[in-house]
C-alpha positions in Angstrom: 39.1 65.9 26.6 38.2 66.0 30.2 35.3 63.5 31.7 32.6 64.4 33.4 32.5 63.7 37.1 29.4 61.1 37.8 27.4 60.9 40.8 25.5 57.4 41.9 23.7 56.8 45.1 23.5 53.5 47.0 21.3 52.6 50.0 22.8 50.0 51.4 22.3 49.5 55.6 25.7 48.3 55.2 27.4 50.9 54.0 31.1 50.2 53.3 31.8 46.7 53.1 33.7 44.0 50.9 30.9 44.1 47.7 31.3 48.1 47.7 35.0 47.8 47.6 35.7 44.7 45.4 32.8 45.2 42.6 30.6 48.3 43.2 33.8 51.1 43.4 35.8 49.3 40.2 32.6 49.0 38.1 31.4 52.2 38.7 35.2 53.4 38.8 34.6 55.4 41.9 37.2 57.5 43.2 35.2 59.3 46.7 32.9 57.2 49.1 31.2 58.6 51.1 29.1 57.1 53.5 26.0 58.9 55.4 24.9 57.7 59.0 24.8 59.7 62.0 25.8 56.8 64.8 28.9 55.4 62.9 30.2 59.3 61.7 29.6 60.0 66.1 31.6 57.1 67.0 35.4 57.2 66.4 36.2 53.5 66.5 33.4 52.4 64.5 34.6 54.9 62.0 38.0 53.8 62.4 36.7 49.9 62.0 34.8 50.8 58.7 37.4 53.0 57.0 40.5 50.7 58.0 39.6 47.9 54.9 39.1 51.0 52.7 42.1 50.8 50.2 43.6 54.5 49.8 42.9 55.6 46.5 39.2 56.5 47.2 38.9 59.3 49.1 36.7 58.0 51.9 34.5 60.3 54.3 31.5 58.7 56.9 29.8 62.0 57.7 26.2 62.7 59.3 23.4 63.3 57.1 23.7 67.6 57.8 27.4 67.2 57.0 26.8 65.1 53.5 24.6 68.0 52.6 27.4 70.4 52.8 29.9 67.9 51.6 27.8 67.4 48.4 27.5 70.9 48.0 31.1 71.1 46.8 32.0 69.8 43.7 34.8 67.4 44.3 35.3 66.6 40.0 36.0 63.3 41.4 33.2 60.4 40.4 31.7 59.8 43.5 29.5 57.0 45.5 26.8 58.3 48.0 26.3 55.2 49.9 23.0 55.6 52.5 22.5 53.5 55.5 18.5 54.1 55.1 16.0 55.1 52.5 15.0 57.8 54.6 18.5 59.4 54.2 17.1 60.2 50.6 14.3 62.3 51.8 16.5 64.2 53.8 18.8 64.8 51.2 16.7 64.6 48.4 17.6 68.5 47.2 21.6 67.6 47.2 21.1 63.8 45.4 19.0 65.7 42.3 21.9 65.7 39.9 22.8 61.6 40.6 22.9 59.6 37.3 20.8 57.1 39.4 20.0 55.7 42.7 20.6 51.7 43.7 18.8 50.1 46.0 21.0 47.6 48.2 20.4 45.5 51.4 18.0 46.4 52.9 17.2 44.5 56.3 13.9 43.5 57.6 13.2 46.7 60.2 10.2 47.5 62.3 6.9 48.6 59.9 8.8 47.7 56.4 5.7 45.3 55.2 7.5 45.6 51.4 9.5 43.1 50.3 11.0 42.6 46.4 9.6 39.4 45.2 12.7 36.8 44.8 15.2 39.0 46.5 15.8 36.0 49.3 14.4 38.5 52.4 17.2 41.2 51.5 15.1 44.5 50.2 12.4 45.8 52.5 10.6 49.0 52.5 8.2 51.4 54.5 5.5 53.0 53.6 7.6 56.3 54.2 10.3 54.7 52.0 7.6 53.6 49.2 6.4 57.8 49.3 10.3 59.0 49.4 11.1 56.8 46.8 7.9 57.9 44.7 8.9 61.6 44.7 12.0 60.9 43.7 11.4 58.8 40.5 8.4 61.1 39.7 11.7 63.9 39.7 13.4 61.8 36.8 15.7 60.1 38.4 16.5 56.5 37.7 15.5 54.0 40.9 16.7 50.2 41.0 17.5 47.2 43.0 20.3 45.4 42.7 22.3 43.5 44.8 26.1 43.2 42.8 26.8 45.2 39.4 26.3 42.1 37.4 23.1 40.8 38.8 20.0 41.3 37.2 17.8 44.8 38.6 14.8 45.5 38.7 13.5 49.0 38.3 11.5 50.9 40.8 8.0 51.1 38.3 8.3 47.1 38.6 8.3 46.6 42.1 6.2 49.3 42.7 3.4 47.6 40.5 3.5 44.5 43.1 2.9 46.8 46.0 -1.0 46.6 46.8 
């Protein structure tokens, strides 16, 4: 019997780094990262820095936002992780992330206008208003929103956090 190919979505400002590798790819049991920010995909050594840890059995692209829309649009029957550098990146691909099994909220650094911060999250998840909206939409669309820092830390679910938001 063949398995069906899953889809997750992280945002994560650091994209690619040492917890994606060594917990979020085996306990998801990804096998194609790719990684969505228009500076790094531009830049050929920063691509070359962030892809050179990358072991080489995931398949590993760092594209712009308008080429992960037409990179999603092919189905690769590979399970894949969608990692975002910003929350925004979901609004702008919120039409190719609608079959995702569910969307995790990482790091998310302390930016200009993001007054939202999870309660107890030590300063690491802040949000915009913008953010807050995009984020709205897309739970109100069924899909499943959390934060969570490592695979076996606790989460908390977007209808919690959004509750503490005044």
């Amino acid at each position: 019997m063949k398995s069906i190919a899953k889809f997750h979505v992280r945002v994560d400002d650091r994209l690619i780094h040492g917890q994606t590798l060594v917990a979020w790819c085996p306990t998801l049991k990804i096998q194609e990262i790719i990684a969505v920010d228009d500076a790094i995909a531009q830049n050929p050594v920063l691509k070359s820095i962030m892809t050179m840890s990358v072991p080489k059995n995931y398949q590993t692209s760092i594209v712009t936002v308008n080429e992960a829309k037409e990179l999603l649009k092919e189905e690769s029957g590979k399970n894949r992780l969608l990692i975002l550098k910003s929350a925004s990146h979901l609004q702008e691909l919120k039409e190719e992330i609608t079959g995702c099994d569910e969307i995790i909220l990482g790091n998310l650094a302390k930016r200009e206008n993001t007054p939202y911060n999870l309660p107890g999250a030590a300063g690491m998840f802040y949000l915009s208003d913008e953010d807050v909206n995009t984020i709205d939409q897309i739970v109100s669309a069924g899909i499943q929103v959390t934060f969570q820092q490592m695979p076996n830390s606790a989460f908390t679910k977007w209808e919690t956090f959004r509750k503490s938001i005044k």
